[in-house]
C-alpha positions in Angstrom: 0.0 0.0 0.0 1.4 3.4 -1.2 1.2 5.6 2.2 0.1 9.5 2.1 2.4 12.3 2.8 0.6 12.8 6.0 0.7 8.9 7.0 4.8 9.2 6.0 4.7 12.2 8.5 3.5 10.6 11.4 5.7 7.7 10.7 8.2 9.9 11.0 7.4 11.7 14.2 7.0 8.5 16.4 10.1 7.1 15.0 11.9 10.0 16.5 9.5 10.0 19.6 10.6 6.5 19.7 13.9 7.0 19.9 14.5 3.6 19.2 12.3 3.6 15.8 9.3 1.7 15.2 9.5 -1.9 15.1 6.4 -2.6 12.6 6.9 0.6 10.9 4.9 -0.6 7.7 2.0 -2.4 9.3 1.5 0.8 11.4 1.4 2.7 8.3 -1.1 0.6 6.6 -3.4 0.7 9.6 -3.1 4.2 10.0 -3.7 4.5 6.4 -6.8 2.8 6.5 -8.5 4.1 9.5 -8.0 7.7 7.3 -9.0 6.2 4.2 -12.4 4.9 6.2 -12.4 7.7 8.4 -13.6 5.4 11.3 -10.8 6.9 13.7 -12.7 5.1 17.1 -11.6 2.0 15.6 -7.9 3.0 15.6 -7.9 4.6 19.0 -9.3 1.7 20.7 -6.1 -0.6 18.5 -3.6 2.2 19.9 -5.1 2.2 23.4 -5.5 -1.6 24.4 -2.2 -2.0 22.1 0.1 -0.1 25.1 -1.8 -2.0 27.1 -0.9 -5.3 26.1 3.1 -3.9 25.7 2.2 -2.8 29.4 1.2 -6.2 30.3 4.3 -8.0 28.4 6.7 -5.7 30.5 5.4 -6.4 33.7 5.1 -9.7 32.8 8.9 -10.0 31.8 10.2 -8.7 35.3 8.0 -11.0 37.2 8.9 -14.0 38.8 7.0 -17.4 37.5 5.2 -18.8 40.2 5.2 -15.5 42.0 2.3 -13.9 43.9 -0.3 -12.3 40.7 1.9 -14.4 38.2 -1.4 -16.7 36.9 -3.3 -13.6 37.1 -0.6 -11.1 34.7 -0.8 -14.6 32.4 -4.8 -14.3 31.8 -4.7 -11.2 31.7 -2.2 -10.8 28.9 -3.8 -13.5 27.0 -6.9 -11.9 27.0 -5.2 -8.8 26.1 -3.5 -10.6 22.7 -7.1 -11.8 21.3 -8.4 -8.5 21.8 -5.5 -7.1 19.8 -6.3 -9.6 17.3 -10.3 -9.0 17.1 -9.4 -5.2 17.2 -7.1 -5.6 14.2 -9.9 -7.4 12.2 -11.8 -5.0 12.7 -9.6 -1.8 11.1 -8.5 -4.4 8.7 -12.5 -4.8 7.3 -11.5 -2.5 4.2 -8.1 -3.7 3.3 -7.2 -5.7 0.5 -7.0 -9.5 -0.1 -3.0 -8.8 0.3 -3.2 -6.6 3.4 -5.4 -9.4 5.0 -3.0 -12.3 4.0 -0.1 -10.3 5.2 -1.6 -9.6 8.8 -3.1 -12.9 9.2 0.2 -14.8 8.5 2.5 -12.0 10.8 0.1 -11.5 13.5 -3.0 -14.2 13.8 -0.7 -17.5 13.3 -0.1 -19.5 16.7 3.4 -19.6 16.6 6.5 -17.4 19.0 7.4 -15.7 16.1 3.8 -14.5 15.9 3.2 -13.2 19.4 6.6 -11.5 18.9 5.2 -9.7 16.2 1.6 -8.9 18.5 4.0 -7.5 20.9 6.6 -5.2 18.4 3.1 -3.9 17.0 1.8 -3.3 20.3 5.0 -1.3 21.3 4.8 0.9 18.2 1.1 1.7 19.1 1.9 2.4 22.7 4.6 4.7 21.2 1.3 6.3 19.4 -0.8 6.2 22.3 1.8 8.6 24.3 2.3 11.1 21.8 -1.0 11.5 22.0 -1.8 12.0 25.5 1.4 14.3 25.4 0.0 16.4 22.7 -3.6 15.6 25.0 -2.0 17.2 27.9 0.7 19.4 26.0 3.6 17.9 27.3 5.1 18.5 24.1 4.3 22.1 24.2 5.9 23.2 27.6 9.1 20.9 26.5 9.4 22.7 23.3 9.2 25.9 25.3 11.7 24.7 27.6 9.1 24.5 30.2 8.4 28.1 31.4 5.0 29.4 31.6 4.3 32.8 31.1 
């Protein structure tokens, strides 16, 4: 899919808000691209918000001991968390193309590791997403661009 000038821009912004880059810069291009193209935008928010949600999940679930005290609990609660990601993802993919479908069912729906790795770079890209915006929501952005000071 041939991305917009404006898609290309935001692709741009959170790789530098990233500072590490996107991991699944093109698929979050696509799905950007086609939540403008449809203009159904709640869609997309709802991916972006549950998506940091799931990164949030993987983190905490990374640093935590197996076995530990909430361990069973973090495990439901991130699988639960992945299916949503999937059934959210269906549902901004409803306009795509035949090829945009295969793509994303064979990267993201298959039940393999390499899979859920991908489910988790994806999620980390739109949690990247999800805190530009509450920083533009909030204007963080603003008062660091400013160096801070308030008039």
């Amino acid at each position: 899919m041939a991305l917009s000038p404006d898609t290309e821009n935001v692709l741009n912004y959170l790789d530098h808000a990233s500072g590490q880059g996107l991991r699944k810069r093109n698929d979050m291009g696509t799905l950007l691209e086609l939540a403008a193209e449809t203009g159904d935008h709640e869609k997309m928010n709802r991916l972006i918000f549950h998506g940091r949600h799931l990164h949030n999940l993987y983190t905490t679930l990374r640093k935590a001991a197996p076995g530990g005290e909430g361990y069973s609990t973090l495990e439901r609660e991130f699988s639960a968390a992945v299916e949503t990601i999937r059934d959210l993802l269906a549902l901004v993919l409803v306009d795509a193309t035949p090829e945009q479908i295969e793509r994303f069912n064979a990267q993201y729906y298959a039940v393999t590791q390499g899979s859920l790795r991908n489910l988790i770079d994806l999620a980390h890209d739109l949690g990247v997403l999800k805190t530009v915006q509450n920083d533009r929501k909030y204007n963080r952005l603003d008062e660091e661009s400013s160096g801070g000071e308030q008039g």
